[in-house]
KEMI-162578 format. One record per residue (C-alpha): residue in one letter; x, y, z negated; residue number from 1. Coordinates in Angstrom, 1 decimal. Each point is the difference from the previous one (the first is absolute). Layout:
BEGIN
residu  xx  yy  zz  num
A  X  Y  Z  NUM
...
end
This chain:
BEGIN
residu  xx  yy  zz  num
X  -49.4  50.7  -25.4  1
X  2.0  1.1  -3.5  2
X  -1.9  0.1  -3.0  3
X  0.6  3.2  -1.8  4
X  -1.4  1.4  -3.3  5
X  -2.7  2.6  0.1  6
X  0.9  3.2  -2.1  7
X  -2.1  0.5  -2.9  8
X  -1.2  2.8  -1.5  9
X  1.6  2.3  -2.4  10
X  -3.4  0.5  -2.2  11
X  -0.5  -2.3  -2.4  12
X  -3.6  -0.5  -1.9  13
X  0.4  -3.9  -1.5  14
X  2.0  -1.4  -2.5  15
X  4.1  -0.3  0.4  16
X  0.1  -3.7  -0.1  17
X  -2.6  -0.7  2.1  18
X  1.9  2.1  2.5  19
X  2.9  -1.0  -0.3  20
X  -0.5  -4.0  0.1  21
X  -1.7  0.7  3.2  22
X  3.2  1.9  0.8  23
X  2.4  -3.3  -0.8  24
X  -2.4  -2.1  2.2  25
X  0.2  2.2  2.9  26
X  3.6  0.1  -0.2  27
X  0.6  -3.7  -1.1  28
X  -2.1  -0.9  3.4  29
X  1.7  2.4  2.8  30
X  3.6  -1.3  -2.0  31
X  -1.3  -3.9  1.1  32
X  -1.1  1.2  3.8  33
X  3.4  1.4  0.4  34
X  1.7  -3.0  -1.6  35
X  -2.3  -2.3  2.4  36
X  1.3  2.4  2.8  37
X  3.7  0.1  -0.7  38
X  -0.1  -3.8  -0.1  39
X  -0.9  -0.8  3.6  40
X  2.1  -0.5  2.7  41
X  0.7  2.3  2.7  42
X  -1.6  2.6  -1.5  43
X  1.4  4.0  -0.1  44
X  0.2  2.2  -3.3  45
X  -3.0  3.0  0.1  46
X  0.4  2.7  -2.1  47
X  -2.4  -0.8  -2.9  48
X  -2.0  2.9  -2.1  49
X  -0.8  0.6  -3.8  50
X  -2.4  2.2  0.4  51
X  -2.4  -1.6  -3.1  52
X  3.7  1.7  -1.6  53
X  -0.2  3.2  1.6  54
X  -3.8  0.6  -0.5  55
X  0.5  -0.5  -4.3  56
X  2.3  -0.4  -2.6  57
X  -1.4  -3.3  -1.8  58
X  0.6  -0.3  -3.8  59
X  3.0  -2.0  -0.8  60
X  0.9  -2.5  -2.7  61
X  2.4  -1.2  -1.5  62
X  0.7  -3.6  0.3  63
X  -2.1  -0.7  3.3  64
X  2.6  -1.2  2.9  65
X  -2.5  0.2  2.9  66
X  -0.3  3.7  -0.2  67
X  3.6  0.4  -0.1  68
X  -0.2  -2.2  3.0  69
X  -2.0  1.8  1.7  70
X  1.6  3.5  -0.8  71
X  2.9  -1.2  1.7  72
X  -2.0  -1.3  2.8  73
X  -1.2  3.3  0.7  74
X  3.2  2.0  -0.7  75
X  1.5  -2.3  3.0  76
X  -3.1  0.5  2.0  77
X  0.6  4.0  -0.5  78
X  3.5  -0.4  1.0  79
X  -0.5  -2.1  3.1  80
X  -3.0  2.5  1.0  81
X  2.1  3.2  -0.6  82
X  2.9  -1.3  2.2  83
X  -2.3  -1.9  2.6  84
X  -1.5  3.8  0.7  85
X  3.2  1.6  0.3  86
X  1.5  -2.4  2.1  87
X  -3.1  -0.9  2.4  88
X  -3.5  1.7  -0.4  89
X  -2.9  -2.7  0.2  90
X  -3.8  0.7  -0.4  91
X  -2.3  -2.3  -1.2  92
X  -1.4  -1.0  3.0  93
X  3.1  -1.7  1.5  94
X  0.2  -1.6  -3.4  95
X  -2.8  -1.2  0.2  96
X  0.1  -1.1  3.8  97
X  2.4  -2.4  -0.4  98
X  -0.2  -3.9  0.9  99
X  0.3  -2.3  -2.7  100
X  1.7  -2.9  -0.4  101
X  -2.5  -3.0  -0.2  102
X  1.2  -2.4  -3.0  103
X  -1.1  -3.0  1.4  104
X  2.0  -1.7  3.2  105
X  -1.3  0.6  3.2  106
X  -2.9  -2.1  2.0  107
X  3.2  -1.3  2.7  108
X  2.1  -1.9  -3.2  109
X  -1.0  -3.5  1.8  110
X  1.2  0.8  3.1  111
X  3.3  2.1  -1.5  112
X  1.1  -3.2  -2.1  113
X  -0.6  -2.5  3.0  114
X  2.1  2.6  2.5  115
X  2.2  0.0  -2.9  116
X  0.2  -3.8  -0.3  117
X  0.6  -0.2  4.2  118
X  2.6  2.1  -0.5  119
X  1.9  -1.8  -2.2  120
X  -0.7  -3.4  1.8  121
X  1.1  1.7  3.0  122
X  3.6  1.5  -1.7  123
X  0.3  -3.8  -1.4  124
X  -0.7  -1.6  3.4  125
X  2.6  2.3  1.7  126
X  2.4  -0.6  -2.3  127
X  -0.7  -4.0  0.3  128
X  0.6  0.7  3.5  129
X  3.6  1.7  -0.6  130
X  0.8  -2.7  -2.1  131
X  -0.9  -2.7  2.4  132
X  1.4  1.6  2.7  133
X  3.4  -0.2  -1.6  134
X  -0.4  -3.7  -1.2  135
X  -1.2  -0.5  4.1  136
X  3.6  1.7  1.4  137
X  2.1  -1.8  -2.6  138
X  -2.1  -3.4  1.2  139
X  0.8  0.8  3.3  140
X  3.9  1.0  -0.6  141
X  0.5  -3.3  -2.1  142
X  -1.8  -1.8  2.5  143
X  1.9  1.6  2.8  144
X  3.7  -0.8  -2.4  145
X  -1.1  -3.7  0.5  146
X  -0.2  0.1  3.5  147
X  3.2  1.4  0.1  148
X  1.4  -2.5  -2.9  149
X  -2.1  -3.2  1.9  150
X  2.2  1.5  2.7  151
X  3.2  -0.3  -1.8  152
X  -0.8  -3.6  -1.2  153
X  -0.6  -1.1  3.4  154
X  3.7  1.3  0.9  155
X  1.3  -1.7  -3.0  156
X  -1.4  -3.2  0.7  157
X  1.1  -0.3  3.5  158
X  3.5  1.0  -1.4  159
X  -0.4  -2.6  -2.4  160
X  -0.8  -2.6  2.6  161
X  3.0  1.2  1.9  162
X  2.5  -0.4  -3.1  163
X  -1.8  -3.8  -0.6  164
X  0.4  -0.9  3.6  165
X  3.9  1.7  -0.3  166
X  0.4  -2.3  -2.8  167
X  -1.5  -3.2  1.9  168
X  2.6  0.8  2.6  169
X  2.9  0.5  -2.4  170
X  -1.0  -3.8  -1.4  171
X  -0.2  -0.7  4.0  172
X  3.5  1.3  1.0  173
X  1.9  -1.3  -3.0  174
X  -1.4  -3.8  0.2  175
X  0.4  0.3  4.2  176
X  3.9  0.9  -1.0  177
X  0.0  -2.9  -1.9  178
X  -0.1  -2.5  3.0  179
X  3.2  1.0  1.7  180
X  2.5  -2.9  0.9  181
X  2.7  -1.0  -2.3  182
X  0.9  1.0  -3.4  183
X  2.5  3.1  1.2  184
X  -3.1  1.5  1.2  185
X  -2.1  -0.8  -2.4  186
X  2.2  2.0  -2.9  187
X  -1.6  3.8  -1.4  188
X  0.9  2.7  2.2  189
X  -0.5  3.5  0.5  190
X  -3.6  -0.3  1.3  191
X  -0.7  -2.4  -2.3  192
X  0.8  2.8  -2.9  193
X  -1.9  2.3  1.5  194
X  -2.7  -1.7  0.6  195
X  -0.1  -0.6  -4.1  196
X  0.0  4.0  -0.3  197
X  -2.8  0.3  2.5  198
X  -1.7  -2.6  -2.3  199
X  0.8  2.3  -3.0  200
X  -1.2  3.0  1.6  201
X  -3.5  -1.6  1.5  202
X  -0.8  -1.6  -3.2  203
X  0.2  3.5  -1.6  204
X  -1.6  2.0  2.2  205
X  -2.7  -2.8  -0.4  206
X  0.0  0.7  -3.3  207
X  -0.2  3.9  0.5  208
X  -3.1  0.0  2.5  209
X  -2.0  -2.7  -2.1  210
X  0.1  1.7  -2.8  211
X  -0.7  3.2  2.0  212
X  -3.3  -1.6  1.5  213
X  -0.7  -1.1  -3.8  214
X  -0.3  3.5  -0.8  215
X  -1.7  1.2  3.0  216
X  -2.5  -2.8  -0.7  217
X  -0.5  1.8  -3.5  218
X  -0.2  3.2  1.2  219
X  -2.8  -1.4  2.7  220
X  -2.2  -1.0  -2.9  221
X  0.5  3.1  -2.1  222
X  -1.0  2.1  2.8  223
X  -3.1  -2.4  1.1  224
X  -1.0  0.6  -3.8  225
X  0.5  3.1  0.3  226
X  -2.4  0.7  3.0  227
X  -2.6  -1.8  -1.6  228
X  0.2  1.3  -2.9  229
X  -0.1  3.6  1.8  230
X  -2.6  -1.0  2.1  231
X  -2.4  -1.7  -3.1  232
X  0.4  3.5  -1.6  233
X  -0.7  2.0  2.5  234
X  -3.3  -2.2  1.1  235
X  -0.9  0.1  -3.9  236
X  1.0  4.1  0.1  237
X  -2.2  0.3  3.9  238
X  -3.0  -1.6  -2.5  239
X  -1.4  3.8  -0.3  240
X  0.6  1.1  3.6  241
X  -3.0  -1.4  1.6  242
X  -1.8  3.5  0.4  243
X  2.8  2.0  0.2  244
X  0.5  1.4  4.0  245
X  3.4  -1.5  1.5  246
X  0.6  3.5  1.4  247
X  0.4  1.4  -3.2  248
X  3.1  2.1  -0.5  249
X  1.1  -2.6  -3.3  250
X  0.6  -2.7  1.8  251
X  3.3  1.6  1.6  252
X  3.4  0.2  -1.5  253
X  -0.6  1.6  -3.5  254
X  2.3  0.8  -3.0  255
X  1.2  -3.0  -1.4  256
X  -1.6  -0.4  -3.5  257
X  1.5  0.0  -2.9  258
X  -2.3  0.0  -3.2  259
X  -1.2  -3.3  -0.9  260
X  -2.9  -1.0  -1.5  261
X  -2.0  -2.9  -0.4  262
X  -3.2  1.7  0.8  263
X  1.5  1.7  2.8  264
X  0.0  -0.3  3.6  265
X  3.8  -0.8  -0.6  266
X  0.2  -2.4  -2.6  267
X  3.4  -1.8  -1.7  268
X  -0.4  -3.3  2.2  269
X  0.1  2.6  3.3  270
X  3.0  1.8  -1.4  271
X  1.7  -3.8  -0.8  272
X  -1.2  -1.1  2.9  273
X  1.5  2.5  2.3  274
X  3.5  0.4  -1.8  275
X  0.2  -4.0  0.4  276
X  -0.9  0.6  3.5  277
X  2.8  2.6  0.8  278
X  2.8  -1.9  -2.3  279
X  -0.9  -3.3  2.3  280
X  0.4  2.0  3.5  281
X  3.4  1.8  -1.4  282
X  1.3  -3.3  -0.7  283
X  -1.5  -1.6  3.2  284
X  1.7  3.0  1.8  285
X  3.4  -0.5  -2.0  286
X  -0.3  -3.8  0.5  287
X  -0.5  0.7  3.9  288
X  3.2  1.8  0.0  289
X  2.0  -2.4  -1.9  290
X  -1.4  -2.8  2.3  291
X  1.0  1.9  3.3  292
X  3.5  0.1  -1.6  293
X  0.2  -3.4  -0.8  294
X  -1.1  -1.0  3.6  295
X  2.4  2.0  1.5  296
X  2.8  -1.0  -2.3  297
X  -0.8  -3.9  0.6  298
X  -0.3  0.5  3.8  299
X  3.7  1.5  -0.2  300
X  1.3  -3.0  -2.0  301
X  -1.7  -2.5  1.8  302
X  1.3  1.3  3.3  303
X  3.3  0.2  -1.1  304
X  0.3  -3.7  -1.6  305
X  -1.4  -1.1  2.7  306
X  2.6  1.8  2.7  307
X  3.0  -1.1  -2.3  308
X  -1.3  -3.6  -0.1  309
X  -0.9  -0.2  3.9  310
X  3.7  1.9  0.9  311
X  2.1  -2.2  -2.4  312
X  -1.8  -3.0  1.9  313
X  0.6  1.9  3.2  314
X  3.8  0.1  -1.3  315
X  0.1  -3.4  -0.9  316
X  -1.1  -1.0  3.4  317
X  2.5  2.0  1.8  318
X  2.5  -1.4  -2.4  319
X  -1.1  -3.7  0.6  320
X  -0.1  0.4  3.5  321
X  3.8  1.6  0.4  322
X  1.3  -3.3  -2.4  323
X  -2.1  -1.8  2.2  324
X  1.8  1.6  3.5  325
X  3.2  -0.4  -1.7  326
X  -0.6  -3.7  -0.9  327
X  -0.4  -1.0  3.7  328
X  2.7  1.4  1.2  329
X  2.4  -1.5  -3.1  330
X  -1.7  -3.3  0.8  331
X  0.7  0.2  3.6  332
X  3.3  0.8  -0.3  333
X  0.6  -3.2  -2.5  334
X  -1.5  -2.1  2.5  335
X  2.9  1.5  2.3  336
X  2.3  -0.7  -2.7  337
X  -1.7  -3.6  -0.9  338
X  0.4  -0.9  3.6  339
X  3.3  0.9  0.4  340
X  1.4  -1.3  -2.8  341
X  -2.3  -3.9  1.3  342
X  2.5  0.6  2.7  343
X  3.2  0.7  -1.7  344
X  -1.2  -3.3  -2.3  345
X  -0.5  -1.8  3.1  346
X  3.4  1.2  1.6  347
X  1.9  -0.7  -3.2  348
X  -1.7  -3.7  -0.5  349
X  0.8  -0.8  3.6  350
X  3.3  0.6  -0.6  351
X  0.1  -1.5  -2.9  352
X  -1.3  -2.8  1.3  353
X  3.0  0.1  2.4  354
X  2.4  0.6  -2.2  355
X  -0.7  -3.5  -2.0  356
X  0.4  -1.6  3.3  357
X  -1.8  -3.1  2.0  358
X  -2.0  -2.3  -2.4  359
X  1.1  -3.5  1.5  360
X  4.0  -0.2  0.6  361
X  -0.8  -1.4  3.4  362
X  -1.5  3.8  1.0  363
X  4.1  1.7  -0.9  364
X  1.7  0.9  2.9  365
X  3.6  -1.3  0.4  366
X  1.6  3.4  -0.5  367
X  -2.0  0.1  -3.3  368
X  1.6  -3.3  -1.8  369
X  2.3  0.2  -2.4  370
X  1.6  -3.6  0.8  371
X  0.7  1.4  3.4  372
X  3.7  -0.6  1.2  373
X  1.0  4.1  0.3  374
X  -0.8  0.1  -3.9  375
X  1.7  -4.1  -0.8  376
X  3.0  1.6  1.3  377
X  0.2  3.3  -1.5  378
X  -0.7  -1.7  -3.4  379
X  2.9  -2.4  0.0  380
X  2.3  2.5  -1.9  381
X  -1.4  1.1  -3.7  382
X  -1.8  3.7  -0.7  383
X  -0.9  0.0  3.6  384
X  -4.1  -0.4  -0.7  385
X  -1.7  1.7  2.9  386
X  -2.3  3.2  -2.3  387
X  -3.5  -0.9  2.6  388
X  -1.5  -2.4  -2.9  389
X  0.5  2.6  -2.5  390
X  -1.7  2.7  2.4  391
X  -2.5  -2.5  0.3  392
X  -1.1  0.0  -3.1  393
X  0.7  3.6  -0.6  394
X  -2.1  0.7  2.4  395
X  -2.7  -2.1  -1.0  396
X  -0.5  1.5  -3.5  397
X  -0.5  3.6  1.0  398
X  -2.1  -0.8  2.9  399
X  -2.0  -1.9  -2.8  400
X  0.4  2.8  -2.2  401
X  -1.4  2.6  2.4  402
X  -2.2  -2.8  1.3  403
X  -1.5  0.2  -3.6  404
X  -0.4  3.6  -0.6  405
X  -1.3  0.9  3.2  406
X  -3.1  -2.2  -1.0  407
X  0.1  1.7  -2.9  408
X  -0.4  3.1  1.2  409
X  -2.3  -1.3  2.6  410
X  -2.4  -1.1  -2.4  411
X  -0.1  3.2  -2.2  412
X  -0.8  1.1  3.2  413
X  -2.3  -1.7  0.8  414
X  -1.7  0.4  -3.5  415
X  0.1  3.7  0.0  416
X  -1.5  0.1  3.2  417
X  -3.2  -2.0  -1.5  418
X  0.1  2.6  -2.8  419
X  0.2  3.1  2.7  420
X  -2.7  -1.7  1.6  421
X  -2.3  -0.4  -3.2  422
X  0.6  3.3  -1.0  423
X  -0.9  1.2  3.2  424
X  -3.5  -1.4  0.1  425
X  -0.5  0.6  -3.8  426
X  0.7  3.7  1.1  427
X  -2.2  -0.2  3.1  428
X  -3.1  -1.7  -2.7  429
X  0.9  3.0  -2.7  430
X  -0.5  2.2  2.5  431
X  -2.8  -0.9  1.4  432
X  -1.5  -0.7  -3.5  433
X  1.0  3.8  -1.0  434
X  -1.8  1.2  3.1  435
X  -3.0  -1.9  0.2  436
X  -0.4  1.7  -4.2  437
X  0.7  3.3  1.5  438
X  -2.8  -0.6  2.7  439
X  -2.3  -1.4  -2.6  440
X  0.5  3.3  -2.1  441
X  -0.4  2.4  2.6  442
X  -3.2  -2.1  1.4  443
X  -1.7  -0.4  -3.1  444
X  0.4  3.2  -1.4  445
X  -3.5  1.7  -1.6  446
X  -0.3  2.3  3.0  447
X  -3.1  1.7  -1.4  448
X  -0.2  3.5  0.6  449
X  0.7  1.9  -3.1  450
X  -0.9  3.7  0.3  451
X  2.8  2.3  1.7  452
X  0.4  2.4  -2.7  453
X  1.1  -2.7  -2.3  454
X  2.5  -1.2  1.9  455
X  1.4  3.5  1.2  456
X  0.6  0.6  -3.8  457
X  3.1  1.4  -1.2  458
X  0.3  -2.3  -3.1  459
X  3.2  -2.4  1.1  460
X  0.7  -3.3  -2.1  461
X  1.4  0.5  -3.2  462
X  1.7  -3.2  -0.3  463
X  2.1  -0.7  2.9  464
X  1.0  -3.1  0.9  465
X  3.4  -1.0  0.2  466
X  1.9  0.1  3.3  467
X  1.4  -3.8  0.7  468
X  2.7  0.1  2.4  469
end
């Protein structure tokens, strides 16, 4: 109910003073009730009345500020009274009738701050819950990128056993060469050069793939910090989610957060944490790629080193074997030749041997002497000597002549038949050597199963072995 001034009367029997100090009390008291009245909250503005100024005219001095006060008081309580009644009639009971606002808070504060305080636990806890959601599906996406990535390292390391064993056979194949026969077939050839290369080429791609699986082992202990660093925030975050119902709607995928604050539910080391997390997964995910090209690429190489090595043995083989085919029949037609000529040598002696005559003069014939009495008598008369002793002799000296170089010639022969023959079974030993390191590469060969859509890549060797023809 509003406290309003009671109108006074217009008579006046007592002194002026005593009046009018009782008239500044009345008005210094209703100006501190509407003070008290404008200064709580929720409250509404009441037209307010001056009726102590309508009823009399109090005696004013000069010098006093509280009746000038209150003058003004009252003019504005006139104004607002004249214009409330013209805009809205009110009576004095409805003025009176209304409710009041109790300055004091109500009996249900306890209850109001502790359903105030659950509230903001609750919003806090559902935020916690967003956050650790997120740090929960970036654990389980980095965990997730190092199965893939364990993957990837298991590839690599079987392709790295595969290049080591490659290499093993390399050593293999060039010391089996090694043991051919003679020193012709010992000398470098064209296998033997490419056998270097594939050397060269394994040895880098060695190179390439260990320091490959270095970095994938790296990038395997960045990402295993990385989950657990993940999964000790979010335990440490879930550390005010104990009465908090799973089925609430916070715990699915929120907006991400953004503000930080240490006090918050998403505090710096979240934020650090999770952009760590994410940078470690993009560069898992980019080292994955790089990997898979890597394997593909030294697949390619290493297939074709080792299909120019294994078809310039092939070639050597086929080469070996048609000196080899043509060295038997060369040697087989010098023995035909070697014999032949034994006979000629044998023909040529024997006569020879004839020519030169008997070796006791008791073994000449009659008709052979050259004392006989046909050759006394044609000798008596000068320049008649008979020309059969000069024949003789003639005779002699080329039979000995061709005597002498048939042997020759059967010796040389006979020597480059032992040669055909040597390089014949030197041939026959290099190729056999050459195949039995063909059969030992294509036996021993790492025949683990790499998966198919590594080998099915496009990538072809970028360093192409020379052709040896």
């Amino acid at each position: 109910m509003q406290v309003q001034s009671v109108p006074l009367g217009s008579i006046t029997i007592g002194a002026q003073s005593w009046r009018d100090g009782t008239v500044r009390n009345i008005q210094r008291a209703e100006r501190l009730v509407r003070q008290t009245r404008a200064g709580r909250s929720g409250t509404y503005s009441r037209p307010r009345s001056c009726s102590a100024g309508r009823g009399f005219t109090p005696a004013r001095t000069a010098g006093t500020t509280e009746d000038k006060e209150g003058e003004e008081e009252c003019a504005e309580s006139r104004d607002c009274i004249c214009k409330d009644k013209t805009s809205r009639p009110q009576t004095t009971e409805g003025l009176v009738s209304q409710t009041p606002v109790a300055p004091f808070p109500p009996t249900s504060l306890r209850e109001r701050c502790a359903g105030a305080s659950v509230a903001v636990a609750g919003e806090y806890m559902r935020r916690v819950r967003e956050v650790e959601g997120q740090l929960r599906r970036l654990a389980g996406r980095v965990t997730q990128e190092g199965i893939k990535l364990q993957r990837e390292r298991g590839h690599l390391e079987k392709m790295l056993h595969s290049i080591r064993t490659d290499l093993n056979i390399n050593s293999r194949s060039s010391e089996g060469r090694t043991r051919r026969p003679s020193t012709a077939e010992t000398e470098r050839d064209g296998a033997d050069y490419l056998l270097s290369c594939e050397r060269r080429e394994l040895t880098e791609l060695k190179q390439d793939l260990e320091g490959a699986l270095r970095n994938t082992l790296i990038q395997l202990q960045a990402l295993g910090q990385s989950s657990k660093q993940l999964r000790d925030c979010a335990s440490e975050r879930a550390r005010v989610l104990e009465l908090l119902p799973h089925s609430g709607s916070a715990g699915g995928h929120g907006t991400a957060q953004t503000k930080t604050d240490p006090v918050s539910p998403f505090t710096p080391e979240c934020k650090q944490i999770l952009e760590s997390s994410t940078l470690a997964v993009n560069q898992s995910q980019l080292l994955r790629e790089n990997i898979r090209q890597i394997l593909t690429s030294a697949i390619a190489r290493q297939k074709t080193a080792r299909r120019a090595v294994n078809d310039s043995l092939v070639k050597k083989i086929a080469e070996t074997i048609d000196l080899q085919q043509n060295l038997t029949l060369m040697s087989a037609a010098t023995r035909q030749a070697m014999f032949r000529k034994q006979r000629e040598v044998n023909c040529i002696r024997h006569s020879h041997d004839r020519a030169q005559g008997p070796e006791y003069s008791g073994d000449i014939l009659a008709r052979e002497k050259l004392n006989r009495p046909l050759v006394q008598v044609y000798q008596r008369h000068p320049g008649t000597q008979l020309p059969e002793a000069a024949l003789l002799i003639q005779g002699s000296a080329l039979l000995r002549r061709c005597l002498m170089s048939s042997e020759d010639e059967l010796v040389r022969l006979q020597h480059t038949c032992l040669q055909l023959m040597d390089d014949l079974l030197g041939k026959r030993a290099a190729a056999q050597v050459d195949a039995g390191v063909i059969r030992m590469r294509r036996q021993q060969v790492d025949r683990r199963a790499l998966p198919s859509f590594l080998q099915q890549g496009p990538c072809r060797s970028q360093l192409p072995l020379p052709c040896v023809d």
